[in-house]
Structures are given as structure tokens and as C-alpha cells.
DODODO-648111 format. One record per residue (C-alpha): residue number from 1; residue in one letter; x, y, z. Coordinates in nm, 4 decimals. Last residue first. Layout:
<node><pos>NUM</pos><code>A</code><c1>X</c1><c2>Y</c2><c3>Z</c3></node>
...
//
This chain:
<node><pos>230</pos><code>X</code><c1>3.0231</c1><c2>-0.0610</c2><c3>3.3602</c3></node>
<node><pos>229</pos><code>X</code><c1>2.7397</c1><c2>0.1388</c2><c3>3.5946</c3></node>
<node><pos>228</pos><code>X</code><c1>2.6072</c1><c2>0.4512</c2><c3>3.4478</c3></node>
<node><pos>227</pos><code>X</code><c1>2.8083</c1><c2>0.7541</c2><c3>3.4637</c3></node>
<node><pos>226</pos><code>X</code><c1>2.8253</c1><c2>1.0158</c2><c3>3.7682</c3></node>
<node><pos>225</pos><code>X</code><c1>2.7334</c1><c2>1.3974</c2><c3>3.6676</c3></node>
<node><pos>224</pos><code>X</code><c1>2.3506</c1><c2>1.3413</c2><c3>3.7771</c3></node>
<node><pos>223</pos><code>X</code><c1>2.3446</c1><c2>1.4886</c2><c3>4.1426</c3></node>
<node><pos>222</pos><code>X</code><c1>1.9732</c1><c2>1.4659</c2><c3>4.2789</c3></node>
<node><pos>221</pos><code>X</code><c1>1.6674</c1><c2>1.5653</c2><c3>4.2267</c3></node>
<node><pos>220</pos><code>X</code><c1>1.4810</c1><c2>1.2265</c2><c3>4.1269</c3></node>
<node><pos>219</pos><code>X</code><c1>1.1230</c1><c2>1.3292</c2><c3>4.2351</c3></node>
<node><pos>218</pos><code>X</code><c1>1.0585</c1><c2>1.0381</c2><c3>4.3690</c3></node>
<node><pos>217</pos><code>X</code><c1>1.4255</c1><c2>1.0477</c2><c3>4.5451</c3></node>
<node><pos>216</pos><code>X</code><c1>1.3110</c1><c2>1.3652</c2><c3>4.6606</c3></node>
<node><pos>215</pos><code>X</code><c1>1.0295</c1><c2>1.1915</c2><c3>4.8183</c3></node>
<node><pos>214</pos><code>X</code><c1>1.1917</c1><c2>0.9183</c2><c3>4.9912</c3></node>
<node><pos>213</pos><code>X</code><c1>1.4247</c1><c2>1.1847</c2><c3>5.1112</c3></node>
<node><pos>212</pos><code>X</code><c1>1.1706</c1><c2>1.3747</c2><c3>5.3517</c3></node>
<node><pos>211</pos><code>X</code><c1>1.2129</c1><c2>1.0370</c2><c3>5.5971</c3></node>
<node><pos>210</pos><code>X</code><c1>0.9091</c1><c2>0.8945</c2><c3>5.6717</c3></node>
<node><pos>209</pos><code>X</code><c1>0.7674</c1><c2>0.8636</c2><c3>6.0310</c3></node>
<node><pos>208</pos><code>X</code><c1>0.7281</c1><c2>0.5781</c2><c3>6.2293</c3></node>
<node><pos>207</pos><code>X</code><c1>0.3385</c1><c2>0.4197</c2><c3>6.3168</c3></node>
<node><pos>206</pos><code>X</code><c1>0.4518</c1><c2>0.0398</c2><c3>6.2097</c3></node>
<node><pos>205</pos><code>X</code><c1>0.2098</c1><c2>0.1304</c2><c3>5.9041</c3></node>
<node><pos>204</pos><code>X</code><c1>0.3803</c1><c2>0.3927</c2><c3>5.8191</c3></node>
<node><pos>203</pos><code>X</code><c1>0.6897</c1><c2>0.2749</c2><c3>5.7952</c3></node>
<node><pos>202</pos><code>X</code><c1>0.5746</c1><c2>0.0030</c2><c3>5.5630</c3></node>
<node><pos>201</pos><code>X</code><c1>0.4432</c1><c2>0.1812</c2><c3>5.3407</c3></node>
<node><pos>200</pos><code>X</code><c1>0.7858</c1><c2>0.4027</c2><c3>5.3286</c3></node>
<node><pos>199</pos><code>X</code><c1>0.9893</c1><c2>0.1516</c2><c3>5.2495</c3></node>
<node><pos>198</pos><code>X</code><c1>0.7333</c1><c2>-0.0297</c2><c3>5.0197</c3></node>
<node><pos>197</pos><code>X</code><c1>0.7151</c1><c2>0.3425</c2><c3>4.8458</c3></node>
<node><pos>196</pos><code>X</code><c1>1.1131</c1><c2>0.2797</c2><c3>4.8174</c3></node>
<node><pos>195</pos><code>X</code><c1>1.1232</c1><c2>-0.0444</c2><c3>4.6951</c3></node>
<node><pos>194</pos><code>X</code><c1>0.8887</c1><c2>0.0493</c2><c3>4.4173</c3></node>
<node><pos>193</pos><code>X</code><c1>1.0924</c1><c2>0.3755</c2><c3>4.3422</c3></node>
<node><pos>192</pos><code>X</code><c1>1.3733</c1><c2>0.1385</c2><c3>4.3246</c3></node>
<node><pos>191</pos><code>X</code><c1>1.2363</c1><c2>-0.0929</c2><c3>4.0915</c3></node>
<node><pos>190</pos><code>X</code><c1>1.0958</c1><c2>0.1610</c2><c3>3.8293</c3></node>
<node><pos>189</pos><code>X</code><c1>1.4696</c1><c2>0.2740</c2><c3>3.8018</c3></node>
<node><pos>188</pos><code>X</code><c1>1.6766</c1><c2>0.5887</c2><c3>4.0008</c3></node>
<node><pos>187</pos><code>X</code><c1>2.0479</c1><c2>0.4807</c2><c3>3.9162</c3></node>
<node><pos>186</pos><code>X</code><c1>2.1284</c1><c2>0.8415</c2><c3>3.7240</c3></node>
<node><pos>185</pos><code>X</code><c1>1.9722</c1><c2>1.0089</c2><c3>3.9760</c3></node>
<node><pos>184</pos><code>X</code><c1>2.1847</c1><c2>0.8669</c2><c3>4.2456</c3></node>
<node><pos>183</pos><code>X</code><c1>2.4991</c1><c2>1.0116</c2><c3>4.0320</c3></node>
<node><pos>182</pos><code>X</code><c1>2.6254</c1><c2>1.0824</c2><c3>4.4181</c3></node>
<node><pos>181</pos><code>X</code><c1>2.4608</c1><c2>1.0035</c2><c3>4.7051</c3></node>
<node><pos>180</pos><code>X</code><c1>2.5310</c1><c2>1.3413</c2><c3>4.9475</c3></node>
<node><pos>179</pos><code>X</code><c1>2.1583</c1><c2>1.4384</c2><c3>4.8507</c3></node>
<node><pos>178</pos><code>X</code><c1>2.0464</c1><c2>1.1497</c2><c3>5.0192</c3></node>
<node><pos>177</pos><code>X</code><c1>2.0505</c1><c2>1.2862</c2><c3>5.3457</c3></node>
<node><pos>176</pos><code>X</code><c1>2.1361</c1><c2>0.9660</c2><c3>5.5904</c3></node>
<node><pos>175</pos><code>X</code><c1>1.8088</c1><c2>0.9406</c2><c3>5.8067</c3></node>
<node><pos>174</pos><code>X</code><c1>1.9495</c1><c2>0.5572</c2><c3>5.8825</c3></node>
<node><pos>173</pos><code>X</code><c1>1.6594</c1><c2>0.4206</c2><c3>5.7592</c3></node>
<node><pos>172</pos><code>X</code><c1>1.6939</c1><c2>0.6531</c2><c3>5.4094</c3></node>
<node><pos>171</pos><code>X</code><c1>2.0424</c1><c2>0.5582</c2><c3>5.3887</c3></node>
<node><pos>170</pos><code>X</code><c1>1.9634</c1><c2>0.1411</c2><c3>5.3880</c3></node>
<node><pos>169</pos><code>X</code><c1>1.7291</c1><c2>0.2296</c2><c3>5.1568</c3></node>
<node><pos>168</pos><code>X</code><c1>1.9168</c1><c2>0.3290</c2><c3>4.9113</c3></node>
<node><pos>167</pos><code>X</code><c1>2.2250</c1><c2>0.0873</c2><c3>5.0012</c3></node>
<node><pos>166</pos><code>X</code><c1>1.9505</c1><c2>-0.1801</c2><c3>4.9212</c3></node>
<node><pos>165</pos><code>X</code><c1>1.8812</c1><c2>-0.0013</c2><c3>4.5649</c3></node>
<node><pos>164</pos><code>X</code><c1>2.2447</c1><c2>0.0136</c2><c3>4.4938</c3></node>
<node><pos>163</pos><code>X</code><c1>2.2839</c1><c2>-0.3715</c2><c3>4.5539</c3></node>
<node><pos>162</pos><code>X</code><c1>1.9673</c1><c2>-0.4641</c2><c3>4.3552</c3></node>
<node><pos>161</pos><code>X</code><c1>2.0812</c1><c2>-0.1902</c2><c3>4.0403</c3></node>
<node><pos>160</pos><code>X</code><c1>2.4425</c1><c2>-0.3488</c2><c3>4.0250</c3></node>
<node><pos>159</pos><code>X</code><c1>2.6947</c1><c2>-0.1582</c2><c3>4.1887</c3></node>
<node><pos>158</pos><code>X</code><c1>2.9930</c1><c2>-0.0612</c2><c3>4.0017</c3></node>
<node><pos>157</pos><code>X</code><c1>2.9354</c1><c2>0.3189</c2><c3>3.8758</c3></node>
<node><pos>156</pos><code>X</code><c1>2.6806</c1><c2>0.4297</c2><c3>4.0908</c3></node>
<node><pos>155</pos><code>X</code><c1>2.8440</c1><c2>0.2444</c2><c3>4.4147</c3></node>
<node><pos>154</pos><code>X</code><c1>3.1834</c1><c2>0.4106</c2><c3>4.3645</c3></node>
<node><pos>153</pos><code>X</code><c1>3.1605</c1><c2>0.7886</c2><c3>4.2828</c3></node>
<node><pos>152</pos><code>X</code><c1>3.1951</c1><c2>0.8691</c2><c3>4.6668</c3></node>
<node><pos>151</pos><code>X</code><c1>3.0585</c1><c2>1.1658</c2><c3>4.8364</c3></node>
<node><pos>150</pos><code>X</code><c1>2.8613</c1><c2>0.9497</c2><c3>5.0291</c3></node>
<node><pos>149</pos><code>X</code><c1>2.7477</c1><c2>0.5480</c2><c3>5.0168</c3></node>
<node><pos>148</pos><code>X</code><c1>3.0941</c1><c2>0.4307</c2><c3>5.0466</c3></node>
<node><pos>147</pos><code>X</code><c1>3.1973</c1><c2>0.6111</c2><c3>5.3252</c3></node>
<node><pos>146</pos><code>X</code><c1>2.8331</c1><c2>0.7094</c2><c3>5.4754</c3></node>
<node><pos>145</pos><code>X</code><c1>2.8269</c1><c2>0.2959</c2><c3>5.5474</c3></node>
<node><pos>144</pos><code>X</code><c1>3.1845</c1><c2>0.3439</c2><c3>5.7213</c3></node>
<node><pos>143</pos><code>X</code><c1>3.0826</c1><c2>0.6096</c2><c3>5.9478</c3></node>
<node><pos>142</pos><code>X</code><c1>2.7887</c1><c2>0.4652</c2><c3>6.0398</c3></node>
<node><pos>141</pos><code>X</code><c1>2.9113</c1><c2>0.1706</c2><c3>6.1864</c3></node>
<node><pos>140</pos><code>X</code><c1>2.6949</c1><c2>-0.1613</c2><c3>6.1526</c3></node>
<node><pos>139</pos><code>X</code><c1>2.8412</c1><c2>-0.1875</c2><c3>5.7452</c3></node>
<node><pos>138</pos><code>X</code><c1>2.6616</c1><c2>-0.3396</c2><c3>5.5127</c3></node>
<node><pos>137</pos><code>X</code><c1>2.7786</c1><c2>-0.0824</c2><c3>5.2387</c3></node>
<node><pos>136</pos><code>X</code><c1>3.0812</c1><c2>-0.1101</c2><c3>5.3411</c3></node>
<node><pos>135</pos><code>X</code><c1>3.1237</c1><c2>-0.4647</c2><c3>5.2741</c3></node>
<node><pos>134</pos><code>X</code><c1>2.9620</c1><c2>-0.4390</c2><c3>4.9522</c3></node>
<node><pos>133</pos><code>X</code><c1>3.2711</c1><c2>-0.1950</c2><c3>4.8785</c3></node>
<node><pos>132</pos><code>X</code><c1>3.4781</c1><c2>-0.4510</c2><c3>4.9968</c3></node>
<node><pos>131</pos><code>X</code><c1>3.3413</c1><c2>-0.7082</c2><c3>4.7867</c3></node>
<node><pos>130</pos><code>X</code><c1>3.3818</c1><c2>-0.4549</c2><c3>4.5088</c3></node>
<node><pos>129</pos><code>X</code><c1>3.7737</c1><c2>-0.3833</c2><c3>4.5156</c3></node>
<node><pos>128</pos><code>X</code><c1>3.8680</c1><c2>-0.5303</c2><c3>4.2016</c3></node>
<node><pos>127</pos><code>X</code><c1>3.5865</c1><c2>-0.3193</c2><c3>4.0020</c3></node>
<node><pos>126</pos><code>X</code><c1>3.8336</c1><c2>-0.0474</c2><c3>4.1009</c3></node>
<node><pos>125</pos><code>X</code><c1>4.1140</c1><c2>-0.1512</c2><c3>3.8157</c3></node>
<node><pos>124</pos><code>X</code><c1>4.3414</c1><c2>0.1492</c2><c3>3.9181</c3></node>
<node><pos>123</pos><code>X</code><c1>4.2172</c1><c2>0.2998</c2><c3>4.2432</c3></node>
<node><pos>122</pos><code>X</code><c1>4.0204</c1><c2>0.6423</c2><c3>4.2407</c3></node>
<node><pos>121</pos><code>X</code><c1>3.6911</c1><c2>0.4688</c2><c3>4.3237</c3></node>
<node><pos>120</pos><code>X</code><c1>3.8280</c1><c2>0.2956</c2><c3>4.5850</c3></node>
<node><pos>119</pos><code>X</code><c1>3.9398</c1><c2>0.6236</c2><c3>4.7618</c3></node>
<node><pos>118</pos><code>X</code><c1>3.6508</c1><c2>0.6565</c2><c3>5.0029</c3></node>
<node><pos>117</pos><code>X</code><c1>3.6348</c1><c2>0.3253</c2><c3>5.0980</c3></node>
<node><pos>116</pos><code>X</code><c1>4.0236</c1><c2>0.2953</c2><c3>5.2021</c3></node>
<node><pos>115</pos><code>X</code><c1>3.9621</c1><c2>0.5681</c2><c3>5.4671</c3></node>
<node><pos>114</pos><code>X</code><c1>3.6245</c1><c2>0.4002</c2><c3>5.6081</c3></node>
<node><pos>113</pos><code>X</code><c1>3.7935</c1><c2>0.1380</c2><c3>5.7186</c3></node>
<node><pos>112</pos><code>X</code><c1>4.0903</c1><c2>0.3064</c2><c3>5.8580</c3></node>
<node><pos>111</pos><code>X</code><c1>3.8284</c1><c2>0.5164</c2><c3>6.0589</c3></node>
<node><pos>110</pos><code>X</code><c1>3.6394</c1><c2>0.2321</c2><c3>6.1342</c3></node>
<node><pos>109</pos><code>X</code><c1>3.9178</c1><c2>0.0430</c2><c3>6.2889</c3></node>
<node><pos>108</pos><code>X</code><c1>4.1569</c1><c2>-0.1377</c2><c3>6.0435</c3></node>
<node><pos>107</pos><code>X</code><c1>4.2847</c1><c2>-0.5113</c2><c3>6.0098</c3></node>
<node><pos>106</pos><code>X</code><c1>4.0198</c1><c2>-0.6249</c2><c3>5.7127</c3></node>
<node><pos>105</pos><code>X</code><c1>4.0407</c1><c2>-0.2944</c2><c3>5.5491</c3></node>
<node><pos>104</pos><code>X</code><c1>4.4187</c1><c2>-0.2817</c2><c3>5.5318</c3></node>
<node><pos>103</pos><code>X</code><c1>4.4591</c1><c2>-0.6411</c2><c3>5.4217</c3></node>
<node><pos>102</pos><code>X</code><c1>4.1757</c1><c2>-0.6281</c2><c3>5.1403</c3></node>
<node><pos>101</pos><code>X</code><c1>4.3730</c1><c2>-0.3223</c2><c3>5.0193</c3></node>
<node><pos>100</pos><code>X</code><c1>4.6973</c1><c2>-0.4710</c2><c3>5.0073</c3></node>
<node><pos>99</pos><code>X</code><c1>4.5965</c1><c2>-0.7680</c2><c3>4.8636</c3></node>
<node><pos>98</pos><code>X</code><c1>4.4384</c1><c2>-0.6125</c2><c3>4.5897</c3></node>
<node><pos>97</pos><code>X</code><c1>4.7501</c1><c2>-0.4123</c2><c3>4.5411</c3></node>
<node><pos>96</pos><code>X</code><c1>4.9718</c1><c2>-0.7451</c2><c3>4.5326</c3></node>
<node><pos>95</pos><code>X</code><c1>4.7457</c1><c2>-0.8699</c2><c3>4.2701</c3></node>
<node><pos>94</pos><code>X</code><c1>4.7922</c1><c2>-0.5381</c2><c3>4.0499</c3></node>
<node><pos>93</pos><code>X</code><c1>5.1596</c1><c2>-0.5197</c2><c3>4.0394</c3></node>
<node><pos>92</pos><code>X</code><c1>5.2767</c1><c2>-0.2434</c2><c3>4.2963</c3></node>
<node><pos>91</pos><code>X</code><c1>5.4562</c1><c2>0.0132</c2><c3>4.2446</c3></node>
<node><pos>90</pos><code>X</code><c1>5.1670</c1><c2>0.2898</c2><c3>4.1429</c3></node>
<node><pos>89</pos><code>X</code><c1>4.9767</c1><c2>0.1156</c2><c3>4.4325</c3></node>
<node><pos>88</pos><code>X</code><c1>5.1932</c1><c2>0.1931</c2><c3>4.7132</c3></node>
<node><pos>87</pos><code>X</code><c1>5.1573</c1><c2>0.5986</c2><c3>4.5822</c3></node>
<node><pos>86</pos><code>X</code><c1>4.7688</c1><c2>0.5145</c2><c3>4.5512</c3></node>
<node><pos>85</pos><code>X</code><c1>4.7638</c1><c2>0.4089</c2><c3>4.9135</c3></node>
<node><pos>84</pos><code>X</code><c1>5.0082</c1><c2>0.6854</c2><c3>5.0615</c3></node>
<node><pos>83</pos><code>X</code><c1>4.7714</c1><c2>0.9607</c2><c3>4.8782</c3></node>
<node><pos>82</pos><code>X</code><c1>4.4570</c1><c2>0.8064</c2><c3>4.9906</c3></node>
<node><pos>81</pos><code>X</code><c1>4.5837</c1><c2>0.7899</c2><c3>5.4000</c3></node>
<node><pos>80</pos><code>X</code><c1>4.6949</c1><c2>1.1275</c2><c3>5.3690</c3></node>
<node><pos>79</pos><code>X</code><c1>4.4003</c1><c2>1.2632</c2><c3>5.2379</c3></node>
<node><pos>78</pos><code>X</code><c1>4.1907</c1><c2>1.0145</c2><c3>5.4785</c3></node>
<node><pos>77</pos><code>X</code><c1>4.4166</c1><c2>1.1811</c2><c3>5.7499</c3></node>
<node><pos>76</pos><code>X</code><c1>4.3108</c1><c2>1.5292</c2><c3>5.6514</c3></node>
<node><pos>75</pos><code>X</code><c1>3.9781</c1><c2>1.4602</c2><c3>5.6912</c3></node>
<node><pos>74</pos><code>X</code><c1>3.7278</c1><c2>1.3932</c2><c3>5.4176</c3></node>
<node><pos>73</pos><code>X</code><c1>3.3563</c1><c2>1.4553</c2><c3>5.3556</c3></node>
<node><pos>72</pos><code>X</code><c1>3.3831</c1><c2>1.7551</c2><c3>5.1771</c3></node>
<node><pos>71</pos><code>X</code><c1>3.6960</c1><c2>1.6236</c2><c3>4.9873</c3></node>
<node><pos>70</pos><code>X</code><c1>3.6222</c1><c2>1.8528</c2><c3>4.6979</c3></node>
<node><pos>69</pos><code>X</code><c1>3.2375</c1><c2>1.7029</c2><c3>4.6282</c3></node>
<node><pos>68</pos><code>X</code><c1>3.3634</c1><c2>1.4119</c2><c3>4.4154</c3></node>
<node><pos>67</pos><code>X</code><c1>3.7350</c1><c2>1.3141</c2><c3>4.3527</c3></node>
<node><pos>66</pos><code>X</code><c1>3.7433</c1><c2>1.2129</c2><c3>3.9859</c3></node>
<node><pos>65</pos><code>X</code><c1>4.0530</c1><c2>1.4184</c2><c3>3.8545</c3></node>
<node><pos>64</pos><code>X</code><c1>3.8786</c1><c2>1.6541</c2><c3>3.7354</c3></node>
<node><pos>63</pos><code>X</code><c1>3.7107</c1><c2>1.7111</c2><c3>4.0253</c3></node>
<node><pos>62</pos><code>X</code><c1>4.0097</c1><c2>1.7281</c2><c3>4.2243</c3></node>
<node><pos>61</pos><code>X</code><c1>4.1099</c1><c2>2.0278</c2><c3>4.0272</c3></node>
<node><pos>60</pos><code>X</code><c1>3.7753</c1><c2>2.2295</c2><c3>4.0465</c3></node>
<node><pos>59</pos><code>X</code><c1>3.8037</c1><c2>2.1883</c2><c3>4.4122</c3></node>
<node><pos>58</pos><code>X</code><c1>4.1398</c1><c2>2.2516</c2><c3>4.5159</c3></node>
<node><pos>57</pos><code>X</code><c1>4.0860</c1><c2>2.6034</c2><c3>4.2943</c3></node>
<node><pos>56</pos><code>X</code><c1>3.7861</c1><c2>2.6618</c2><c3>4.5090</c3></node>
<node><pos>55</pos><code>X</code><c1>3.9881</c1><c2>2.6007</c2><c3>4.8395</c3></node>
<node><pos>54</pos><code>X</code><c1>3.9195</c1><c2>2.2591</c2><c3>5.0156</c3></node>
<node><pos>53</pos><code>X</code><c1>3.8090</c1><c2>2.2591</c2><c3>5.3841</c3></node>
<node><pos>52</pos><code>X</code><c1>3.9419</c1><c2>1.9707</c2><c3>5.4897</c3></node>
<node><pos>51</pos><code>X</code><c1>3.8565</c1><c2>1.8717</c2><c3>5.8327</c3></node>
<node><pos>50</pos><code>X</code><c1>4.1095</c1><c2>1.7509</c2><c3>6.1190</c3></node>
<node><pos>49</pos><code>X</code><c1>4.1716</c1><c2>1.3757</c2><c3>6.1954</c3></node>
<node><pos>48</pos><code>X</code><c1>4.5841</c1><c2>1.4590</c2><c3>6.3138</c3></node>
<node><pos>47</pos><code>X</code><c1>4.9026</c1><c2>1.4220</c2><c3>6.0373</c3></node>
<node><pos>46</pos><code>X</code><c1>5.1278</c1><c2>1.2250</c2><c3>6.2417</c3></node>
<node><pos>45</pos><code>X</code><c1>4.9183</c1><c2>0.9953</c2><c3>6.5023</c3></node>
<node><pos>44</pos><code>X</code><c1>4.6155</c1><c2>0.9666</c2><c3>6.1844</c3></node>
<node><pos>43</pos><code>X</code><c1>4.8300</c1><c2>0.7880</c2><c3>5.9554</c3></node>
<node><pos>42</pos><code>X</code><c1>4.9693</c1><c2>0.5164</c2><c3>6.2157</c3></node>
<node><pos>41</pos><code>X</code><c1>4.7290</c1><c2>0.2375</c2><c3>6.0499</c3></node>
<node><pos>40</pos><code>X</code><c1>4.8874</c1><c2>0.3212</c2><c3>5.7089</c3></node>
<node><pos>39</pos><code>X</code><c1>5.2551</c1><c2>0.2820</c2><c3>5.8166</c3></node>
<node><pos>38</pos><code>X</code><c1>5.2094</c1><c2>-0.0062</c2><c3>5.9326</c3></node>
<node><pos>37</pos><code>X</code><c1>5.0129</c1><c2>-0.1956</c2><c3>5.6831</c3></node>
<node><pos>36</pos><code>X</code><c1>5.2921</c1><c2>-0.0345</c2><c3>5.4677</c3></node>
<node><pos>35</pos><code>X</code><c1>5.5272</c1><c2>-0.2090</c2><c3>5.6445</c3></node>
<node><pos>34</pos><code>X</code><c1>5.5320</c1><c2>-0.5694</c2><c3>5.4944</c3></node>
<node><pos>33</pos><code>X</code><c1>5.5269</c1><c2>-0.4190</c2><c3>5.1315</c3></node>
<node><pos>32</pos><code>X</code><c1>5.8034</c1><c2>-0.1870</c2><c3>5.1714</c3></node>
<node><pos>31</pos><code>X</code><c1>5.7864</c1><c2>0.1424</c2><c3>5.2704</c3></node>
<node><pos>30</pos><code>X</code><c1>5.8686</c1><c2>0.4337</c2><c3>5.0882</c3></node>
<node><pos>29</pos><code>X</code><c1>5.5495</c1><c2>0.5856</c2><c3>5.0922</c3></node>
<node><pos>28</pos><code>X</code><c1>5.6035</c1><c2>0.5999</c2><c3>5.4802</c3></node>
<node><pos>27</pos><code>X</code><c1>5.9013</c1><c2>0.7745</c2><c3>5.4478</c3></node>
<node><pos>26</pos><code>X</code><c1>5.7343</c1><c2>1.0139</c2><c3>5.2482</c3></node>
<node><pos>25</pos><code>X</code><c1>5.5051</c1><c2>1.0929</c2><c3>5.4652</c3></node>
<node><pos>24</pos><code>X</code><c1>5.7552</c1><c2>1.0583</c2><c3>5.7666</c3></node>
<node><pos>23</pos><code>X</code><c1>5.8811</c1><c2>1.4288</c2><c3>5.5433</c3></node>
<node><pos>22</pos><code>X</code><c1>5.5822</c1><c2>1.5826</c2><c3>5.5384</c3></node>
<node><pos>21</pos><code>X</code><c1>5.5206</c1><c2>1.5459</c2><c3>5.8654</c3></node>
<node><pos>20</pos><code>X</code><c1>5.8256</c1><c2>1.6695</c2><c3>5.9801</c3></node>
<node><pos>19</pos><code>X</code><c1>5.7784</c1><c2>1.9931</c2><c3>5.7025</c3></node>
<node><pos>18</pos><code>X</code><c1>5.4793</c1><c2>2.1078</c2><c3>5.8297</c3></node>
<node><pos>17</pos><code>X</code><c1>5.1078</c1><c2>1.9488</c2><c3>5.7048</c3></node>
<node><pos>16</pos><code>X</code><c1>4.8139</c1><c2>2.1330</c2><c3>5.5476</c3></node>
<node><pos>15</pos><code>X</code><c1>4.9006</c1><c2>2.3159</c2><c3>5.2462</c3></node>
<node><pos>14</pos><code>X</code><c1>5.1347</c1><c2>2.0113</c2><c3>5.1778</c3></node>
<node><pos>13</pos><code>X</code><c1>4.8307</c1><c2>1.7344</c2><c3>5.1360</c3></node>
<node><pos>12</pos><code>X</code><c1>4.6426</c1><c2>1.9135</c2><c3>4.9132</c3></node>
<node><pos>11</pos><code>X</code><c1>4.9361</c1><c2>1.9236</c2><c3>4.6552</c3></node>
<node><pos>10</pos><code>X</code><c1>5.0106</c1><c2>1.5514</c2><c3>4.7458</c3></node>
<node><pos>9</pos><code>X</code><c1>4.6512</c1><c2>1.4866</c2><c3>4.6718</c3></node>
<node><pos>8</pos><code>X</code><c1>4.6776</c1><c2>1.6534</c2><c3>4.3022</c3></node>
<node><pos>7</pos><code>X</code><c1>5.0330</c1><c2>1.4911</c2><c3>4.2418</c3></node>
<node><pos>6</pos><code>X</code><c1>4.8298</c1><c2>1.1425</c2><c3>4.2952</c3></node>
<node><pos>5</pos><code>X</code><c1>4.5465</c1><c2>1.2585</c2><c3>4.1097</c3></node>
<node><pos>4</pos><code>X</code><c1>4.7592</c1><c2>1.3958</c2><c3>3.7587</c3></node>
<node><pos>3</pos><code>X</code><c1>4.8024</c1><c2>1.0419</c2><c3>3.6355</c3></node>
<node><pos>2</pos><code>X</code><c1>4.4061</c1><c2>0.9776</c2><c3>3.6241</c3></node>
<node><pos>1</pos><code>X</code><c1>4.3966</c1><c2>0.5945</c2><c3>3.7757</c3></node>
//
């Protein structure tokens, strides 16, 4: 994990919450193991769902420190939610985190859900967390697919080319733009443009119209700044 994230979030986090909720923020980073299921799942009660709308400074410096797209697609309780997690995780050993994680995304609504897979890719050791990501990615709830699939550095850096090509088309029936995929044209292979015309053969044929993103992702304009996967 980069070292100056976690001072980054907190940063974020104080131009947006008063002084009470600052301070059960840090009582809840304080929490022992038992309680910080707890304390995660009760995120949203102190610090509220509202939007981020991150200043250009906010955005250049989250950046560097691997956060994609300035939080665009986060709400002030994922920010809180990501800054308690990677606070837990700086203290704990790296089985307990894993257990951790799989714990809060197995006992939390979608929102919870979707909370932990947007900061996976900012965990230390995030090829740990891949079954959840999969997870995500199969997701029924469209708020936790667009988690993992958007804004989020994950999937082009750990998924292999069969499960990033199903999460492909998985956006493109589910009219998710795929401009909000990032490093997808760094992932674009022969195979995926196959599976895509299929995609869109088949559409047709069943008389249903084809998204406009099956041809963009032809024409491979999209965001290139992710790496290829490790």
C-alpha cells in the first residue's frame, strides 16, 4: 500500500466531516478486531452517503497514490469506510486482514459490499482479495458490479483475460458506459473483440439493440494509464 494513501483519505475525509464525527472515526479505528465489523457496518449512520466532489488538488494527489478518477464514483461513507479499512489493515498481520475483508463483504448490504470493492486495489497484497473481486463482478446488484468494474484499477491489473472479458460484456448488457472501465484498453485482445461481435450478433438477431460501447471498445478508446495484469 503507497504510505502517503492513508494520510491522503484522512485529508479528504476532514474537509467533509465536523469534529464529532471525526472524532467516533477515530474511535472506530481504534477498535479491536471483534468490533471493527461493527464499526464498519455503522459507517454510513455518522458520516451520511453524500457525493464527493473532489477538488483538483484532491485529485492529482489521490492519483498518485492509486485512487482512479478522484473518488468520482465514491460517497463520503466509502471514504470513510476505505480509510477505517486500510487503518485496521496497517495493524493487522496479513491473514487476519484477509479475514477481515472476506468477513465484511460476506455480512454487508450492497452498499458495504460495494465499499470494500472499491478499495481492494489500494490494499496491501490485493491479489489476496480476488475471489471477492470475482464476486463482484457476478454480482445481481448493480451497484456492486459498477464497484469493481468502475473507477477501480482492480480487474485490469488481476483479472485474467477470460474473467475481464466476461465483466466486459457483462457491462455492455447492463448499458454500463464503458468509458468508466479503467486501463480497458490495455486488456482489449483478439478474444475479446470476438466475444464482443458474438455479443452483439447475437443481439441482433434476438431483435435488441446494441449498445454504442461495443463499438468504442472496437475502436479501443478508452483509458490506458492502468498496467497489465501481474
Amino acid at each position: 500500500m503507497n504510505t502517503s494513501l492513508l494520510p491522503q483519505l484522512w485529508l479528504c475525509l476532514d474537509r467533509r466531516v465536523d469534529a464529532s464525527v471525526r472524532s467516533w472515526l477515530e474511535g472506530a479505528e481504534d477498535k479491536p478486531f471483534a468490533a471493527m465489523g461493527a464499526a464498519y457496518a455503522s459507517v454510513p449512520r455518522h458520516v451520511g452517503r453524500g457525493p464527493i466532489v473532489a477538488t483538483p488538488g484532491e485529485r492529482l494527489a489521490l492519483g498518485a497514490c492509486g485512487v482512479p478518477a478522484g473518488l468520482a464514483e465514491w460517497r463520503v461513507d466509502d471514504l470513510a469506510r476505505a480509510a477505517l479499512l486500510l487503518g485496521w489493515g496497517s495493524r493487522l498481520t496479513a491473514a487476519d486482514l484477509e479475514s477481515l475483508v472476506h468477513s465484511l463483504y460476506k455480512a454487508g448490504d450492497p452498499a458495504a459490499r460495494a465499499a470494500v470493492l472499491r478499495c481492494l486495489a489500494l490494499t496491501p497484497e490485493p491479489w489476496r482479495f480476488l475471489s471477492i473481486a470475482f464476486c463482484g463482478a457476478d454480482a445481481r446488484e448493480r451497484q456492486c458490479f459498477e464497484a469493481v468494474a468502475c473507477a477501480n484499477t482492480y480487474p485490469a491489473a488481476h483479472f485474467g483475460d477470460e474473467r475481464f472479458s466476461d465483466m466486459i460484456l457483462r457491462a455492455l448488457a447492463m448499458e454500463t458506459r464503458l468509458e468508466r472501465v479503467v486501463g480497458l484498453a490495455s486488456r482489449v485482445t483478439p478474444s475479446l473483440r470476438r466475444a464482443v461481435a458474438e455479443f452483439a450478433r447475437e443481439r441482433r438477431e434476438a431483435g435488441l439493440g446494441v449498445p454504442e460501447d461495443a463499438a468504442l471498445l472496437e475502436a479501443a478508446v478508452c483509458d490506458t494509464s492502468t498496467p497489465s495484469p501481474t
